[in-house]
C-alpha positions in Angstrom: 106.1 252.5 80.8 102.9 254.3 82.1 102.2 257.8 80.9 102.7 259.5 83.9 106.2 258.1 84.1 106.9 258.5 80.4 105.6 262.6 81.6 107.9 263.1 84.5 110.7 261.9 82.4 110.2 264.3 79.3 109.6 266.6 81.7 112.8 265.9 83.8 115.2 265.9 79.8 113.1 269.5 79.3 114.4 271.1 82.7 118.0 269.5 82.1 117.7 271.2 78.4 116.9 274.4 80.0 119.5 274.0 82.9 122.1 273.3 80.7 121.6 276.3 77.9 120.9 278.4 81.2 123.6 277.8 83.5 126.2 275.5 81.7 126.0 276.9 78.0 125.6 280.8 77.6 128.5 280.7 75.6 125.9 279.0 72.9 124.8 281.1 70.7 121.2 281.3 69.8 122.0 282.2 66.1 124.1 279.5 66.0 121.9 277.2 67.3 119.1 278.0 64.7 121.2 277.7 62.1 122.1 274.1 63.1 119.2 272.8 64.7 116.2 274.9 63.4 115.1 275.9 66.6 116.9 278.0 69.7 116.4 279.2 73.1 113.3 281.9 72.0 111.7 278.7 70.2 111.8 276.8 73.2 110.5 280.0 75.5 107.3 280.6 72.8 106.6 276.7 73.1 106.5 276.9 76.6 104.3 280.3 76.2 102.1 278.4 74.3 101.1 275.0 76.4 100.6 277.5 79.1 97.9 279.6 77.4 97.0 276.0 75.2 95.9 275.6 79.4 94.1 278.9 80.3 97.5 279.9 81.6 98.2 284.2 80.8 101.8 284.3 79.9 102.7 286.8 77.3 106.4 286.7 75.6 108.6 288.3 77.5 107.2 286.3 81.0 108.2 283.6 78.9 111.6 284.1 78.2 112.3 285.2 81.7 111.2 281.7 83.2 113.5 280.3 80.2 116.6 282.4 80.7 116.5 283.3 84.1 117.2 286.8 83.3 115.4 289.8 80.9 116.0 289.2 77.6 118.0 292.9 78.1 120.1 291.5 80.2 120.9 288.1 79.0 122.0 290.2 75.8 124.1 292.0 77.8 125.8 289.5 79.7 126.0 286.8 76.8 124.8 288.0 72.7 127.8 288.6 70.3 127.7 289.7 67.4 127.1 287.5 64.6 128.7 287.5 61.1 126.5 288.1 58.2 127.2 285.3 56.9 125.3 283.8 59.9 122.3 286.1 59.9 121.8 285.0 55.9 121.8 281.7 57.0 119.8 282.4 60.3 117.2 284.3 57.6 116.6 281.1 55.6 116.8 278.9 58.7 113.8 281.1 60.3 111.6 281.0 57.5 112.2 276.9 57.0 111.6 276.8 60.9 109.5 279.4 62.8 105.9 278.9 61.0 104.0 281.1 63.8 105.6 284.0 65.6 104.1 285.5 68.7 
């Protein structure tokens, strides 16, 4: 497979990804998803963030998240958040710190 190919494709899984946690998945929680997978949807906003301005690109935070969830982070709270156990925002605490190196 050529490299362009091999980029449209990893590019094509990334939109799916962020279709589907978008659109098909709100019920997903992004707690719950750190605590399972080490990363969530505010992980996959900063990477994004961060090949932009990696490129020259300005995008601060919040621009971020708002091409990632379609929404403000305001309202995607509003619409789909709950609130989590504490038992899930202990584990979210130690997941965070084994997983999220470099906030910005």
């Amino acid at each position: 497979m050529d490299d362009q190919t091999r980029l449209e494709l990893e590019a094509a899984a990334f939109r799916a990804l962020r279709e589907h946690l978008m659109e098909k998945r709100t019920d997903v929680q992004n707690i719950d998803m750190m605590n399972l997978a080490g990363f969530c949807r505010n992980c996959l906003s900063r990477w994004y963030q961060e090949a932009a301005n990696e490129r020259g690109i300005e995008m601060d935070k919040t621009e971020a998240r708002e091409i990632f969830y379609g929404m403000t982070m305001d309202a995607w709270k509003a619409n789909y958040q709950t609130d989590a156990s504490a038992e899930k925002q202990k584990d979210f605490e130690k997941a965070f710190k084994e997983n999220v190196t470099d906030q910005k």
